[in-house]
C-alpha positions, 0 to 999 in steps of 0.5 A, spaced: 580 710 352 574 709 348 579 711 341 584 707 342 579 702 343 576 703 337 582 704 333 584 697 335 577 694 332 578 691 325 576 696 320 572 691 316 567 691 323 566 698 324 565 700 317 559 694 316 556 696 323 555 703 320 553 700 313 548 696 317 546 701 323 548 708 321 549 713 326 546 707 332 551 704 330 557 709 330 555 711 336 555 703 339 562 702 337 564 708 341 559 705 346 563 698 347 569 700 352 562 701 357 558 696 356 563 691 356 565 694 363 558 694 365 558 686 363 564 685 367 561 687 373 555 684 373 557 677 370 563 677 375 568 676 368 574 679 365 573 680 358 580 679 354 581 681 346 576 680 342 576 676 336 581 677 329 575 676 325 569 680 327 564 681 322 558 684 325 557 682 332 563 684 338 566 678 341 571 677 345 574 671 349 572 671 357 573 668 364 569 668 371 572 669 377 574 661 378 577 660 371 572 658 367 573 660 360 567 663 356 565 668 350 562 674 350 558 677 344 554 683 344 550 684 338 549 690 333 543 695 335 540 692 328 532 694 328 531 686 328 535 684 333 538 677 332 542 675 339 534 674 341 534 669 337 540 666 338 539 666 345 532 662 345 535 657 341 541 656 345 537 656 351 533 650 348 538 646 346 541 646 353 548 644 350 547 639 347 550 638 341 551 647 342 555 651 346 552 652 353 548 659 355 552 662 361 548 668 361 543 673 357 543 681 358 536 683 353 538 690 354 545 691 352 544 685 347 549 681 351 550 672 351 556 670 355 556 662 352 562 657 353 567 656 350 568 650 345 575 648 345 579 647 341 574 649 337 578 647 329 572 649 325 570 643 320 574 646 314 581 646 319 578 638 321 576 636 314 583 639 310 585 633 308 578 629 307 573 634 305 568 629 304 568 628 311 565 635 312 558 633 309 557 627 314 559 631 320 554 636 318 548 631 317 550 628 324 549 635 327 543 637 323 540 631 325 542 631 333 540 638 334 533 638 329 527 640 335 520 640 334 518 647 331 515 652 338 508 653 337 509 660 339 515 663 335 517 668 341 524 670 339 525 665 334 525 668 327 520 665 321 523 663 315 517 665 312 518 673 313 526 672 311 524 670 304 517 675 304 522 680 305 525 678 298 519 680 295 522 687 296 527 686 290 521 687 285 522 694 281 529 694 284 536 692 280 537 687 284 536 681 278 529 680 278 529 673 273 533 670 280 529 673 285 522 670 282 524 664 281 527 663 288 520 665 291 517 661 285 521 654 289 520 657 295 512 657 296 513 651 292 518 648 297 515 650 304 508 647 304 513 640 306 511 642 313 512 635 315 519 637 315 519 644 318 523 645 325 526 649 330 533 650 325 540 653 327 540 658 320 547 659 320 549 651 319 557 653 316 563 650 316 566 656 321 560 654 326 561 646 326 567 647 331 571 641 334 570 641 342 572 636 347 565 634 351 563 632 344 566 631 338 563 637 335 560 643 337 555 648 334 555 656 335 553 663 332 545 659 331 540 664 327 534 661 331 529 660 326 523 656 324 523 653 317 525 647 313 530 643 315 532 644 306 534 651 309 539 649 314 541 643 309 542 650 303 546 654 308 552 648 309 551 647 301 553 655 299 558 654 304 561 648 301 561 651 294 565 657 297 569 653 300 572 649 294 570 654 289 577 653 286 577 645 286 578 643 279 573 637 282 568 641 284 562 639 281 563 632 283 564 634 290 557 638 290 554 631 287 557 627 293 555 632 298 548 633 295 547 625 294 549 625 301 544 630 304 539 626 299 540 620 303 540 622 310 534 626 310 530 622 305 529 628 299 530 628 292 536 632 290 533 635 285 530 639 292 536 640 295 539 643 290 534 648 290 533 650 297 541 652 296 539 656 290 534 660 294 538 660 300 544 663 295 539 668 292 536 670 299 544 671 303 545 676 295 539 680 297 540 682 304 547 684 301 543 687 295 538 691 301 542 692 307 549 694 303 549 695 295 555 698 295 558 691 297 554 687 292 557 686 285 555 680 280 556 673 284 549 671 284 551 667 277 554 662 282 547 660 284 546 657 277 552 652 280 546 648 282 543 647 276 535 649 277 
């Protein structure tokens, strides 16, 4: 049971799981077939095929006894364990403007959340007007912003994110990258009038379509931090997403002069919080998985810092 059920697994899921956690991690995907039978015993659900596009989470679609559809994800054995946080944000958004916590199994690192249907990604909704993407992605961010807790709990601070980029001095990750985007970023976040409780993952692939509002979040981070970061990450992946545009410098303009107007910075500070957080995402892969990291830190010169 437990090998077919590996050898169904994505390839690309097993070998990051193992990049990432080694032998904790080989032994949690020959694990999963148990936990996940622990998990529909005491949630009363039926866990069905998981996801095509696994990275470094397991979820799989789910329902309760009564039909009602869910998601199961269960986290990776990481040292620092992101479904915490995860957890805690979408307890505190309460639904609104994510996707509802069902239930929370701290030991087996397990969330059972709703399921947004029909759940078409900003990318699939914005095809044909790609512009629209930056608009919904400011309505979103500014729907789901929440005073930053006084106590951080589960929630992880941005803080310690981009102190562990200081690690890279005396490796071969690019040091003229690395000290600029720690230059910006202490510069950037003394701005703590504009530090909140952030989503941290504010992609096009978590901004789904849903019916009880036109938009609904997933896959949070849960982490404290400027606001500049959330507005980074939708940036970088917007980049990525139109990479091959012929028109893709104008189309950054916009979406920056967009973000620019909705939040009150100067685009000068948007483009830099993109640049930090595209030198931060290249460090962790630099760090966690060296094998996988190549040359496209350059990419970060597109934001023009």
């Amino acid at each position: 049971m437990n090998k077919e059920f590996r050898a169904a697994l994505p390839q690309k899921f097993v070998e990051n799981t193992i990049a990432l956690c080694g032998a904790k991690g080989e032994k949690w995907v020959d694990d999963l077939p148990d936990i996940i039978s622990e998990l529909e015993q005491t949630w009363d659900i039926t866990v069905k095929s998981h996801f095509r596009n696994l990275s470094y989470n397991y979820v799989a679609n789910a329902s309760f006894s009564d039909g009602t559809a869910a998601v199961l994800k269960i986290g990776a054995p990481l040292e620092d364990v992101e479904i915490f946080g995860e957890a805690a944000y979408l307890q505190a958004g309460n639904g609104e403007g994510t996707a509802r916590l069902f239930e929370f199994d701290r030991e087996l690192q397990a969330i059972l959340i709703e399921r947004v249907v029909p759940g078409s990604n900003l990318r699939s909704v914005c095809k044909k007007d790609q512009a629209e993407a930056g608009s919904v992605a400011i309505r979103m961010l500014k729907r789901i912003l929440k005073p930053a807790p006084g106590e951080a709990n589960d929630f992880i601070k941005l803080d310690d994110w981009f102190d562990g980029l200081k690690r890279a001095a005396g490796t071969k990750f690019p040091q003229d990258y690395a000290n600029k985007a720690l230059a910006y970023y202490e510069e950037l976040s003394s701005d703590t009038k504009n530090v909140f409780l952030l989503h941290g993952d504010l992609h096009h692939d978590n901004i789904l379509s849903a019916k009880r509002e036109p938009f609904l979040l997933i896959d949070p981070k849960g982490i404290i931090g400027h606001v500049g970061y959330d507005i980074g990450v939708f940036l970088n992946n917007h980049h990525d997403w139109l990479e091959w545009d012929t028109r893709l410098e104008g189309k950054l303009d916009t979406a920056i002069a967009k973000f620019s107007v909705a939040f009150g910075f100067d685009e000068v500070t948007i483009r830099r919080w993109a640049f930090c957080q595209m030198v931060l995402s290249w460090w962790w892969m630099f760090d966690e998985m060296p094998a996988l990291f190549g040359e496209e830190l350059g990419l970060s010169d597109v934001w023009k810092v």
